[in-house]
N, C-alpha and C positions, 0 to 999 in steps of 0.2 A: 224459554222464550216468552212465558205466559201467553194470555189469549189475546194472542195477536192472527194476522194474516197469516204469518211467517211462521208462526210457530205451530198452527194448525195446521199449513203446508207443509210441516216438517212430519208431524204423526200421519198426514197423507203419505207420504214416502216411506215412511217406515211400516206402514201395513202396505202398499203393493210391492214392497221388498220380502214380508213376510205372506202374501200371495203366492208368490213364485213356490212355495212348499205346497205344493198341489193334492201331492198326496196324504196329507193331513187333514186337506178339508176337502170333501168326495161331497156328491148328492146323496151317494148312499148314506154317510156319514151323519147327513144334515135333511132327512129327506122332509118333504112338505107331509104334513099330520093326512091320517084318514078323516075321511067325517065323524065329526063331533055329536053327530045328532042333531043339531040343530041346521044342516046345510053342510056341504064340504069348505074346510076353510080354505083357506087362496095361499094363507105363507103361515110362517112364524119364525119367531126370532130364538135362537138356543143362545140363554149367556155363555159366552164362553172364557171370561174373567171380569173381575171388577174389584176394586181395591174396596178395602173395610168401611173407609167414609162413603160409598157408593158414588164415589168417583172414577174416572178411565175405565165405562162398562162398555166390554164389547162386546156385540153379538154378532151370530151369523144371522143372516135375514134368507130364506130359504121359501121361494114364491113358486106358485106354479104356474106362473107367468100373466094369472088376470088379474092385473094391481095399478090402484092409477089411485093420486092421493089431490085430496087438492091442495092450494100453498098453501104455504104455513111456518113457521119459525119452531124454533128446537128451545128456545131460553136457553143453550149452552152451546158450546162450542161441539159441530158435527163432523164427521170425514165419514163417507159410503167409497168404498174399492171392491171392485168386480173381481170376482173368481171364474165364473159361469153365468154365461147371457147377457142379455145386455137390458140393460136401466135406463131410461133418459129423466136427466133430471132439469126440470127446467124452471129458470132463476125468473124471481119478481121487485118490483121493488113496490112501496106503497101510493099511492095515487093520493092529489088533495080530494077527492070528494072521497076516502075511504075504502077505495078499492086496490086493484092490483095491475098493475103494469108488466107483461114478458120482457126481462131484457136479456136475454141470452139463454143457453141449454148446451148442456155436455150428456155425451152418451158413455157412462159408468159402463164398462164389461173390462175380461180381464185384462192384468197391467194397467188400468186408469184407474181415477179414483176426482173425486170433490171433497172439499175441505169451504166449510161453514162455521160463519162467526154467529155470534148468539141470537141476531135481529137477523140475520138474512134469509128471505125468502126462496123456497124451492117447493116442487111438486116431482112425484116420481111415477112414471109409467112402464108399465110391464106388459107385455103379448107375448112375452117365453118366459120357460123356466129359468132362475135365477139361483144366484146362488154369491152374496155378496159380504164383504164385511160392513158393520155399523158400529160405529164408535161415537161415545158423546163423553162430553167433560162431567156427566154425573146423570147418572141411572137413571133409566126412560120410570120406574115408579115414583122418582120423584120429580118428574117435570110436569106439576100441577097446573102452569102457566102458558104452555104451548098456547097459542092460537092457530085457526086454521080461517081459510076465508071461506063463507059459504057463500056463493055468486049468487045460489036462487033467490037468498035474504038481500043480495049484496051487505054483508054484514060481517063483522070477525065475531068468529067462535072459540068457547077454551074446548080444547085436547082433551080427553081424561089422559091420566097418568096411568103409567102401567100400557098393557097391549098383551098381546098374545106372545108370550115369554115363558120358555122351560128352561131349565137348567141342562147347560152342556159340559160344566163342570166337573171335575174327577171330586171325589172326595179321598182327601188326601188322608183322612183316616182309614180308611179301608185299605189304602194301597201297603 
């Protein structure tokens, strides 16, 4: 369907259809990291497949529930689907003086999900433990280009690439 509405709506469907396998993806499974040393971190994301070109990377995004993002765009095509907790994510669009306008919010936990084209603005908020899928049309290290808005500059900022990301991967040579 390419990166359409429809067709993002469609890989939304098909991971809260692969939700439903619950016992596959546990908090045990997926748990949120100890402290780093540097402070406890709040989530991290385990890849848990990605094609060769580092395209269709998915991850679990596994929070421990203090997470709040401000908006921002993906530069690719997004879907977030709830396994455990609940998310709210909530949609902007851009303002002419630069800024950002709410126009809407869906609350992500299990059985739901959101499905994001590559300009569309979202923010996500967390007060529980979480535990959700995250899908983009091409692996968060290479999305050099995200923006984010920063309200205090009133200003857009770039993302770095990459994030707090381990491998949940089997390696299939061992097995």
């Amino acid at each position: 369907m390419g990166v359409t509405r429809e067709g993002v709506e469609a890989i939304r469907d098909r991971l809260i259809e692969l939700s439903t396998l619950r016992e596959l993806f546990t908090v045990d499974e997926f748990p949120v990291p100890d402290d780093d040393g540097r402070g406890r971190r709040r989530g991290i994301l385990y890849r848990i497949s990605q094609d060769p070109d580092d395209r269709f990377a998915l991850y679990m995004n596994s929070t421990d529930g203090k997470v709040s993002t401000p908006a921002h765009n993906h530069t690719t095509w997004a879907v977030v689907v709830g396994l455990e907790g609940q998310e709210l994510n909530r949609f902007y669009e851009r303002t002419d003086d630069g800024g950002v306008e709410a126009v809407g919010e869906h609350m992500v936990q299990n059985g739901t999900g959101v499905a994001m084209l590559p300009d569309d603005l979202h923010s996500i908020h967390l007060d529980s433990r979480s535990l959700n899928f995250h899908c983009y049309g091409l692996a968060l290290e290479r999305l050099a280009e995200r923006e984010y808005y920063d309200a205090s500059a009133h200003d857009w900022k770039i993302f770095p690439a990459g994030g707090n990301i381990t491998e949940a991967r089997f390696d299939m040579e061992l097995c």
